[in-house]
N, C-alpha and C positions, 0 to 999 in steps of 0.2 A: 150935667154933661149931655149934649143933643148927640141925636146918630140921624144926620139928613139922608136922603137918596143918594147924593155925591159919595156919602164915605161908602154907602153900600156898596156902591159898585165898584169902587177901588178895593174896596173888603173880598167882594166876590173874585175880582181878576186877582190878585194875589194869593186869595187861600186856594183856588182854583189851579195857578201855576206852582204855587209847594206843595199840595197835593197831588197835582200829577208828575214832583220830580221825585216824589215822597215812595211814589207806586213805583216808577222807572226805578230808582233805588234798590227794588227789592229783589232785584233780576242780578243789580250787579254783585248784591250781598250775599244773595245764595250763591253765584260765581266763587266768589275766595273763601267762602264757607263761613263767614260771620254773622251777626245777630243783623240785621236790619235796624234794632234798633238806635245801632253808635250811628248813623247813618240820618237817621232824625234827630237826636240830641245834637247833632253839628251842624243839624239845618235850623234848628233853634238858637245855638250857640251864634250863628250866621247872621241872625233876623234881631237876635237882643246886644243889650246895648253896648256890650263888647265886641260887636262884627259892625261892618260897611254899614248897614240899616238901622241900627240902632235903633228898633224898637223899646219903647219903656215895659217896661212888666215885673212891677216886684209886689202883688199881692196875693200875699201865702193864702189867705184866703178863698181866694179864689182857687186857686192853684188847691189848694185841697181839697174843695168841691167839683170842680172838672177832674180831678184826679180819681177822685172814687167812682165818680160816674164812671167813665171811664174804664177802671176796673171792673167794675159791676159789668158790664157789657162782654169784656172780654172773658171772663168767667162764666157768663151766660152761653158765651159759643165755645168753651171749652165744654161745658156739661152736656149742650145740645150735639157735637161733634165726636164725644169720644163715646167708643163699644164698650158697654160697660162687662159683656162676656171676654171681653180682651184686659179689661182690669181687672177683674175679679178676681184670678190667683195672686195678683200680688196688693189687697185693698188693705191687706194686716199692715204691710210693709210700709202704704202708700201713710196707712192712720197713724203708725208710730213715728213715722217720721216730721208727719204735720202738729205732732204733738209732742211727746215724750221728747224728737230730734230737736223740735225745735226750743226748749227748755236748756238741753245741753250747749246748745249754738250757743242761745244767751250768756246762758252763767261764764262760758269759755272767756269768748267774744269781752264781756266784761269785764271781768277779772283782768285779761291782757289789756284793755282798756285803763283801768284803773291805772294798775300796776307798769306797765309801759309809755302810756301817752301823759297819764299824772290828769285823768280827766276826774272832776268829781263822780260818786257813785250815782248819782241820776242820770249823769249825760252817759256814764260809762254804761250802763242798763239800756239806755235808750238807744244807745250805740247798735249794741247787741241784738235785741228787739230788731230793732230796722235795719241788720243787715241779713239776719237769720232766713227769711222765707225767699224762696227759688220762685221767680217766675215763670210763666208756662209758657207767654210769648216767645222769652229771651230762650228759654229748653229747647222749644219743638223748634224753632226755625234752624238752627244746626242739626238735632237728631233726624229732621225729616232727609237729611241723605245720607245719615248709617242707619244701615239694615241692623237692628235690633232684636235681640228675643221679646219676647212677649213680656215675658219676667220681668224686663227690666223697663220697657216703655210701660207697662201699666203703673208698677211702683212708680218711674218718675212724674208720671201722667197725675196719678193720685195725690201723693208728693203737690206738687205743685198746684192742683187745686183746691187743696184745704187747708193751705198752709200760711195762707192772708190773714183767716178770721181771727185766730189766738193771735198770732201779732197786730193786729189792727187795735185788738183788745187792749194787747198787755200796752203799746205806745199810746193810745189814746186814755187810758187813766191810771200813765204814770207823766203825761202833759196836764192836763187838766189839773193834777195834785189829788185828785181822788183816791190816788193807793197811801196816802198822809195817812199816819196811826195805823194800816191797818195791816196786820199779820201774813204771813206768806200765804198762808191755809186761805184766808178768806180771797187774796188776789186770786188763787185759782180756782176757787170755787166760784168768781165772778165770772171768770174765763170758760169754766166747764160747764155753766148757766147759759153763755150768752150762745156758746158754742152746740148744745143741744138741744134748746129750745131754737137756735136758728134751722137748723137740722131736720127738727119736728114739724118748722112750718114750711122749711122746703118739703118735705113728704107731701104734705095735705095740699098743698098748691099744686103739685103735680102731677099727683093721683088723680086729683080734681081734678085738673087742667085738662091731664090726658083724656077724663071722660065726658068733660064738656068739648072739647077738640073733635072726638071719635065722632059724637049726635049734631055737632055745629054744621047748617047747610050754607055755607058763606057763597053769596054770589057769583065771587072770584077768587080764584085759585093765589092772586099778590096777597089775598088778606090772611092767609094760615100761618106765613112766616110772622106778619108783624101782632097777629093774636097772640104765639106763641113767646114771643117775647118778652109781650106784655102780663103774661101768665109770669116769667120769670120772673121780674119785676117787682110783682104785685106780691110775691115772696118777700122780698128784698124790702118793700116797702113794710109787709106786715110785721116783717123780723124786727124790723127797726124801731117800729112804734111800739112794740112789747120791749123794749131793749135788750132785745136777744140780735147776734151776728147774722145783719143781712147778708154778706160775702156767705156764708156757710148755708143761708136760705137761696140764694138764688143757681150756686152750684149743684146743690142737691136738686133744687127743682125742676131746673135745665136736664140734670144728667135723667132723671126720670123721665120727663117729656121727649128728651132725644132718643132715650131706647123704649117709646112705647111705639106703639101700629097706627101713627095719626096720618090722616091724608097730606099728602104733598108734603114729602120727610125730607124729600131730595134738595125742593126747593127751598123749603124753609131753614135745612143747613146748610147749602150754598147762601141766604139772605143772611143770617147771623155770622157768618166767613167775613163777607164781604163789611158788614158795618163793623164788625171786631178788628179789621185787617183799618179804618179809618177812625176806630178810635185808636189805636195806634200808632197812630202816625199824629193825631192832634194831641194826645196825651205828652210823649215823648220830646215832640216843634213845643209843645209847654213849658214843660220841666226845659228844655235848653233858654227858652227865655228868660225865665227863672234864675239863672245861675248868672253871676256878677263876675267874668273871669278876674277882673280887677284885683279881687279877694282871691284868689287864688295865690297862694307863694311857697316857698319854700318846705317851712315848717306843716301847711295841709298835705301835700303830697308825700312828705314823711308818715306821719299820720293815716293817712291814706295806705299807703304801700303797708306798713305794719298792720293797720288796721285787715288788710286784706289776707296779709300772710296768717294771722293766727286764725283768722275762716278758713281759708281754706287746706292750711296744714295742720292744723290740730282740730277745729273745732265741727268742720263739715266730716271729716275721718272716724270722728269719737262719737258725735252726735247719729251719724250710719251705723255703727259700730253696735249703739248703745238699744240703736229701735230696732237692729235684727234678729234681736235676741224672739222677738213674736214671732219671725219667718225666715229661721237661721238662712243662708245663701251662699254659697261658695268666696271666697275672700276676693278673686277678681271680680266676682259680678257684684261686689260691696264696695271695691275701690273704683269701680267705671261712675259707681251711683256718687258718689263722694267726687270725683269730679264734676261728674256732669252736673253740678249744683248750680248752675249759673242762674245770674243776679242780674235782674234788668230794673224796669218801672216800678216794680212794686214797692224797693227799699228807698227808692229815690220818691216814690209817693208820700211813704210814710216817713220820710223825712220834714215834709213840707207840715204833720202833723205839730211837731212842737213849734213850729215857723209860727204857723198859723195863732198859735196860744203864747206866744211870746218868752216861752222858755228861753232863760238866759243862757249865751253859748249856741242856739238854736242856729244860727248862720252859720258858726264855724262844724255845724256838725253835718249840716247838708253837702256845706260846698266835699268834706272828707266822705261823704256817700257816694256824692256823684262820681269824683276823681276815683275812688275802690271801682265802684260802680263799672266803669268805662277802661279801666287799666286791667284789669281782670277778668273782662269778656274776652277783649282783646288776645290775653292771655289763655283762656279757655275755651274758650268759642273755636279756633280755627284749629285746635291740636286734639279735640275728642273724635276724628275718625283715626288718628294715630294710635290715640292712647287704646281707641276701643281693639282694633288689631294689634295692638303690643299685648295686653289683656288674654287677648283669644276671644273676647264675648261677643263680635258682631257676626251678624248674623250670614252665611254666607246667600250670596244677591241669587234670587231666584233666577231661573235658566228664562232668557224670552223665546222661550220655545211658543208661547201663549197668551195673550193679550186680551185682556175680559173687562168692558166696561161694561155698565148695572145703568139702565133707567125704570121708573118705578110704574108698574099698573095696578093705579091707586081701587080703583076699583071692584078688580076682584084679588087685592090682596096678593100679586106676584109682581117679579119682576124678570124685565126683557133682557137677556144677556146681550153682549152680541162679544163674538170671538172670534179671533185672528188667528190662523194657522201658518207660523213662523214657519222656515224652513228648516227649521233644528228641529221642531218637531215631531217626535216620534206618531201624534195622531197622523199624520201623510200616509196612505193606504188601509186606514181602519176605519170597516164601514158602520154605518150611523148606529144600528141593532147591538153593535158591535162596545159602542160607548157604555150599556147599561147604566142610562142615567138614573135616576133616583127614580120611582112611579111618581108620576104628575108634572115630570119635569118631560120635555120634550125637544128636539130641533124642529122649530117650522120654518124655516128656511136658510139655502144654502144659496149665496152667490159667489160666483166664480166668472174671473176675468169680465164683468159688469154685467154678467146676466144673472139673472136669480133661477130657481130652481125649488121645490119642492120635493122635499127626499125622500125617499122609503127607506126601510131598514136597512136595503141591499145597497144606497145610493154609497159610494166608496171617494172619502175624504182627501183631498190635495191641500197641498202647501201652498199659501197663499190666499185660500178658500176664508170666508169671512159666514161665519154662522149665525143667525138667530136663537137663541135658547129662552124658551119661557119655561120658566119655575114659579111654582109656591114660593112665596118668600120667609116661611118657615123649612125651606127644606134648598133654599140658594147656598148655604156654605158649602150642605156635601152636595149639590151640582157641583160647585166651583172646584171641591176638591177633588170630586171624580173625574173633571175634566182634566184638571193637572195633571191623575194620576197617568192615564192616559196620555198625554200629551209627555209624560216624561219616561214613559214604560211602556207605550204600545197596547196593544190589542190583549196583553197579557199580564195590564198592571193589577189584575184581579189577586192573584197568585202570586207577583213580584213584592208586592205591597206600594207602600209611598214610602219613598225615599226621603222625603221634604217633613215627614211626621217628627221626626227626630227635632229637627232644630224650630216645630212651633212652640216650645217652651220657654 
């Protein structure tokens, strides 16, 4: 098959116009509060041979290699993007659940498989397998508008990023036939293998990385995000060829190099957003090509719905249940975490895994992935800021009394606040001296009503006033917190305390 200049540029003007309706999209999904991603599987569903364009596209193979890549990407900008000081009270919670949770999901998930749908015990397993692991796409685009405790984004955060590798595992060699003959003991000892040697070489990749990163004099400032990626990567690659879990090597890696001191942090996590946000949308316009609605009928969508109901009412409930026992938690912040389980790309990727190896029944278990998949977001996706306030767990929304964006000065190691003085603001009348910023942190400049100003201690703050703040960027949170203190307590939040301490846990 040729590819002339003709098809390129018909190639370009079309992936170019569903990518930019792909992006528009993502404006209207955070609007009704759903995942973005049902939004591209129906721009796919749109494009393939069941919609007006009738593209062809049924090679699982492929489709499983775009698929991981893919993954591999978005995993990359999940480790490089999240605080790993905002995970870490809940990383027990985040590991049981990517492990021990997902064990229980299976065996549940099966069993009801076997026993209800009448599937044989492999498909029934494999069932389980690939619906078990939560993705962090389908998670964060709903949780990004409730305010959440810490507790509970970090656990889903964590959750969600480690919870690929043992299923990628456990589905990829129970398609292949490799778990034939062998003992329950030895599958997870393959699993516990692949998952900490992957583990091991994300450490060493990123250690490294971080300190060839720190001494790298790159010419230009574009080449730090796409070095660091390639850092992650090169995890991902190493894991792979040792046949240890590249997914659990390039998480680890990412999360490392995202929370170390590297130049251009800022940049480099807005470039890894920005390509993670466009494998997303090509991953997702994939998998709807993928799918044959033709085959769709009655009996999947039964299948489907039950398949769905014993996830999510017995098996995500038991499975939270079973990994809290490492970081007991109160029973509503267990039943938010037990919904908020949602199910995007990842089940539907690993779907395409027995596709690809030509597991018998393989069709009829995808097309019941996708349908759970898509029926179930739907279902959970627009009701978790409900459920989180029926709960009591969300967090209540901080007063905009205060408005603090962060640019980074890479050079000597701080960063530039700059702040907004709302009118609710209790800073209005408390003069600069008066903020007791942290020592080394400073205001160098105030502007008001479009003139700037250079303030002394005595210089005395108004509403509407727009600050400059330069901090050490070891010592930016308690800037940020002192400012709030302030800003929600006055001249005398010394003494009142912080009122906002209470719900950062």
């Amino acid at each position: 098959m040729t590819f002339d200049v003709h098809q390129l540029d018909v190639f370009v003007l079309v992936g170019a116009v569903v990518t930019l309706a792909a992006i528009l999209a993502v404006r209207v999904s955070a609007g009704v509060g759903l995942p973005s991603l049902l939004i591209y599987l129906l721009i796919g569903v749109l494009l393939g041979e069941g919609g007006p364009f009738a593209i062809p596209f049924d090679d699982a193979q492929l489709a499983h290699a775009l698929g991981f890549g893919a993954l591999a990407i978005i995993l990359a900008e999940g480790g490089l993007t999240t605080e790993w000081r905002q995970m870490r009270p809940s990383i027990r919670l985040g590991l049981s659940l990517a492990t021990v949770g997902v064990a229980v999901s299976v065996a549940v998930v099966a069993v009801g498989a076997h026993f209800l749908l009448g599937l044989p015990w492999e498909l029934a397993i494999l069932l389980g397998a690939i619906c078990s692991p939560t993705d962090a796409a389908a998670v964060f685009s709903v949780l990004r508008v409730v305010p959440l405790p810490k507790r509970l984004t970090g656990a889903l955060e964590a959750e969600s990023g480690l919870n690929d590798a043992p299923t990628v595992v456990l589905v990829g060699i129970i398609s292949t036939g490799a778990v034939a003959g062998a003992s329950l003991f030895e599958v997870a000892g393959i699993i516990v293998f692949e998952l900490i040697a992957g583990g091991l070489v994300g450490v060493v990749c990123g250690v490294g990385g971080a300190w060839i990163m720190r001494r790298a004099a790159l010419p230009s400032s574009g080449l730090y995000p796409l070095a660091v990626l390639c850092l992650a990567f090169t995890a991902y690659g190493l894991a792979s060829a040792v046949h240890a879990s590249g997914f659990a090597a390039i998480y680890v890696a990412a999360l490392i190099l995202g929370n170390s001191e590297l130049p251009h942090r800022v940049a480099t996590k807005s470039f890894a957003e920005g390509i993670a946000w466009l494998a997303q949308i090509g991953l997702f316009v994939m998998l709807g090509l993928l799918l044959s609605p033709g085959r769709i009928d009655l009996n999947t969508v039964v299948q489907a719905l039950v398949t769905g109901l014993v996830l999510t009412v017995v098996a995500r409930p038991l499975s939270v249940l079973v990994s809290s026992i490492v970081q007991p938690m109160a029973l509503r912040d267990l039943a938010f975490i037990s919904w908020a389980g949602l199910r995007g790309a990842v089940p539907i990727v690993l779907a395409t895994i027995p596709l690809s190896e030509g597991v018998e029944g393989a069709d009829d278990l995808f097309d019941i992935v996708f349908v759970m998949v898509v029926v179930y977001t739907l279902l959970t996706g627009p009701t978790l800021p409900w459920v989180a306030r029926l709960l009591k767990v969300s967090r209540r929304s901080e007063p905009r009394g205060l408005d603090v964006e962060a640019a980074p000065l890479d050079r000597v190691a701080a960063d530039l606040l700059q702040v907004t003085i709302a009118p609710t603001s209790k800073m209005h009348g408390v003069e600069v001296g008066e903020l007791r910023l942290p020592q080394g942190a400073s205001v160098s400049l105030v502007i008001r009503s479009g003139s700037s100003l250079v303030p002394e201690r005595r210089t005395v703050l108004r509403s509407g006033d727009d600050l400059l703040v330069v901090t050490p960027r070891k010592l930016r949170e308690a800037t940020e917190a002192r400012l709030r203190q302030v800003s929600a307590n006055g001249r005398l939040a010394q003494w009142l305390g912080d009122p906002s301490r209470r719900e950062r846990d």
